[in-house]
N, C-alpha and C positions, 0 to 999 in steps of 0.2 A: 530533381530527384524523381526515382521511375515512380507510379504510382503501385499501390499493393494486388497484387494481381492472383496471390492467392490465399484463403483461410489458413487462421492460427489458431492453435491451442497450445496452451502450456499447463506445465502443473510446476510447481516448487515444494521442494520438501525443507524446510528449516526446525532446526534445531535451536530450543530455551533450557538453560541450564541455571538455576538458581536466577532466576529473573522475572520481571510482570511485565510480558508482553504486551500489553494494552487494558490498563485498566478501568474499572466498570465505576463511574462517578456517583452514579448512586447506589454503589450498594459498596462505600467506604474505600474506591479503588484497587479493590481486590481484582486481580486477573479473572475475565470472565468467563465463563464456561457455558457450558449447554445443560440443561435438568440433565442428559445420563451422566455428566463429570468430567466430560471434554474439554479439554482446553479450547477458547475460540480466541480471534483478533478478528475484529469489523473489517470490512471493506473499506471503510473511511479511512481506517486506521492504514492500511498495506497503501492505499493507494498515495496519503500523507508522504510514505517515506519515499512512493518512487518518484514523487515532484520533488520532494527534496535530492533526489539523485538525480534526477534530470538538472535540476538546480545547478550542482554540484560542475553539473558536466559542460555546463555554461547557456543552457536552455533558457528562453522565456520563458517564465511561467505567469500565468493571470493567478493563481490561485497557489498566494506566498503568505507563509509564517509571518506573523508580527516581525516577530525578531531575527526574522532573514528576510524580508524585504529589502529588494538590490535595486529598486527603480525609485525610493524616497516616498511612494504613497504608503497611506497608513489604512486604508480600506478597499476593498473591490471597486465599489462606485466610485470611489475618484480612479481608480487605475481604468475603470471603462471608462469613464465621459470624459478626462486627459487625453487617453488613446487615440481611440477615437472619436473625431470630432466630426467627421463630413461622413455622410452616406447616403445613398439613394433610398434605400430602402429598408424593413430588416434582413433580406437575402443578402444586400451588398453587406448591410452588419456582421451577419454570421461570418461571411465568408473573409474580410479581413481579422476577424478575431481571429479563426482557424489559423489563419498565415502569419501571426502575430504572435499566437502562445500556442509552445505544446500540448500543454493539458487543457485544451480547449477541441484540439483538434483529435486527441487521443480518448478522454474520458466525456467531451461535452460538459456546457454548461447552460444557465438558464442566466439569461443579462436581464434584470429587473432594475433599472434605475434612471433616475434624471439625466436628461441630455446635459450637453457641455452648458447649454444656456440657458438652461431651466425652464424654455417652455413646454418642454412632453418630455413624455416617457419613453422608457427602452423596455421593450418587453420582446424579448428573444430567445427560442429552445435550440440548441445545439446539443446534436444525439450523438456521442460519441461512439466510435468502433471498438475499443479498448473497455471489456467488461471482465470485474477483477470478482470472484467471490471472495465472501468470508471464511479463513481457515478455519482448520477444524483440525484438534491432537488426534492421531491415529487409535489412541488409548488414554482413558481415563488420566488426569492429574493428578499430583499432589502438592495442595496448596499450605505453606508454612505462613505463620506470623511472626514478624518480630518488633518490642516494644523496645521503641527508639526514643531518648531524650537529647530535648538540645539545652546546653548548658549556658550558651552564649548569652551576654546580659542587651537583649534587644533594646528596651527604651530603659530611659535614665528617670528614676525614680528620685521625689523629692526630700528621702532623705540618703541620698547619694549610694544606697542601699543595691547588691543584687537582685534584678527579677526572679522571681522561681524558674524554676524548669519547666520546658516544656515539654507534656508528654504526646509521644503519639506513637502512632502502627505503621508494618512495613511489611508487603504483601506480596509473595513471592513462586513461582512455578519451580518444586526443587528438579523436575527434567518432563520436557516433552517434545515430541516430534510431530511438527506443526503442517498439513496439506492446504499448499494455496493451488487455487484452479482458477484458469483465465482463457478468453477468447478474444480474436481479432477479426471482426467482422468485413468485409469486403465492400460490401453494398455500403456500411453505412463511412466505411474511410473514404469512399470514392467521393461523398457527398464531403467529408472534412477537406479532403485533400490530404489526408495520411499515407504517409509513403513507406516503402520498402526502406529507407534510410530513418523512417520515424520507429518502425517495430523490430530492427536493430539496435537503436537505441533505449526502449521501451527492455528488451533482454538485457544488455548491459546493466541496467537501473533494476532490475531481480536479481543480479548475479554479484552484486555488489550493496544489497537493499541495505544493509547493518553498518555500511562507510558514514563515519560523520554522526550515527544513531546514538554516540551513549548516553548514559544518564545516570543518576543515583537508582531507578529502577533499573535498569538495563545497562550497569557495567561492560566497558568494553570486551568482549569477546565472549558475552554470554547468549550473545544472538550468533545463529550463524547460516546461510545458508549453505545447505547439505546438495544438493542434485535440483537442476533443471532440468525439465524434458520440454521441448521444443518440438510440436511435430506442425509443418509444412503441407499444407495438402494438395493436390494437383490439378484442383478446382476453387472457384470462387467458393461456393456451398458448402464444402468439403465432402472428403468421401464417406464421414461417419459421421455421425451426432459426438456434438461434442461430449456429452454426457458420457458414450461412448468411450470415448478418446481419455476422458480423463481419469474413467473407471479400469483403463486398462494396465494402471498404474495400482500392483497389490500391495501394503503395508501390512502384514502379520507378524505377531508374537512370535519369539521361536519356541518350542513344544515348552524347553524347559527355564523360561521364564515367565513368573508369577508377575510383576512389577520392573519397567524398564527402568533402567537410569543411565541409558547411553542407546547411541544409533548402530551399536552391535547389536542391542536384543534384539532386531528386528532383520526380517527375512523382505527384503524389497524387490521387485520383480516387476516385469511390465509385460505384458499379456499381447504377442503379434499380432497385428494388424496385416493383412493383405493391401501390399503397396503404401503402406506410411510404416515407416520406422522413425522416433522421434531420434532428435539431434541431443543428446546429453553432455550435458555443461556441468564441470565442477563448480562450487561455491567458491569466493575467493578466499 
């Protein structure tokens, strides 16, 4: 596979509709936001679902869900000092982890664990090329609650009696229209070994992020990706700041909406660039 020979940036626009995109564990799992009333999702969070779609797609991944683990280890450490067992060095380490898992060669990881034989340590930084921000809602949110009881008689009481109910909360984005911003570095994929054939794949897994995602928070089809912009640059460096690049993406109100609740209120537009025009991808 060719190596990557030139800088990326992308932006995704996704769309939450009656759903808790990624919620905030201490403060009751309510979907998180920013002090002005943003909707956000972590970085952690977006980057979770593109290994799971690389997953999906038949990719090794080192850094697997509990309960998708497809190799039978049940921790990192043992999937490192399993893996690999023989190395020269930590450079020879890095470099067959990179050849070994996607998401090591894509996002980097840091290997801190016991060798195969338990006499040393693994102490290894892998800098990935693949750097994902955290979204952000184009416009304020609006966050509902809803008081949920479950009826079901969980443990069996000694005089063969129903448990009470239990009560709890249910924490929900009722519409917002979510900016993810991302770059594909050159210099640091050349050091993984990331290819032209890995940050095609790496798009596929944006354009499909919400395949495989439901859940009791996030109902199938309340995630969606709306538009990717893919812009290619004709240099390693590129020929803008990414900042640049990603700001040339406008999301504004239209005059005469007060409150969106759909991806008509909004006026989307991408701002010319001299010599990059991005490549736009429908959501699937």
């Amino acid at each position: 596979m060719s190596n990557l020979q030139n800088k990326i940036d992308f932006v995704v626009l996704v769309k939450v509709e009656n759903a808790n995109p990624n919620g905030d564990p201490l403060n009751g799992n309510r979907p998180r936001t920013t002090y002005s009333g943003n909707g956000e999702i972590s970085d952690v969070c977006i980057k979770r679902k593109i290994r799971n779609r690389l997953q999906d797609m038949g990719e090794n991944l080192f850094v697997q869900s509990s309960e998708r683990s497809d190799d039978g280890y049940t921790s990192l450490s043992e999937r490192a000092s399993k893996t690999i067992t023989s190395y020269k060095d930590n450079d020879d380490y890095a470099k067959q982890a990179c050849e070994k898992w996607i998401d090591v060669r894509s996002f980097g990881q840091v290997f801190a664990f016991k060798s195969s034989d338990k006499k040393e340590s693994v102490s290894v930084g892998v800098r990935g090329p693949v750097s994902v921000h955290q979204a952000i809602s184009c416009s304020p949110v609006d966050i509902n609650s809803m008081q949920i009881t479950k009826s079901v008689n969980s443990e069996p009481t000694k005089d063969g009696k129903k448990t009470s109910d239990t009560m709890g909360t249910k924490h929900y984005v009722d519409f917002g229209l979510y900016k993810i911003k991302g770059s594909i570095n050159v210099q640091q994929a050349e050091k993984t070994g990331f290819s032209e054939g890995d940050a095609e794949k790496i798009k596929e897994a944006l354009r499909t992020l919400f395949i495989n995602d439901s859940s009791a928070a996030r109902p199938d089809g309340s995630m969606e990706v709306v538009k990717i912009y893919w812009w290619k640059h004709n240099n390693k460096i590129g020929q803008y700041s990414a900042a640049k690049v990603h700001d040339s993406v406008k999301v504004t109100l239209k005059e005469d909406v007060a409150v969106p609740s759909s991806v008509d209120d909004y006026v989307i537009t991408v701002e010319e660039l001299t010599d990059l025009a991005p490549e736009v991808i429908e959501g699937i």
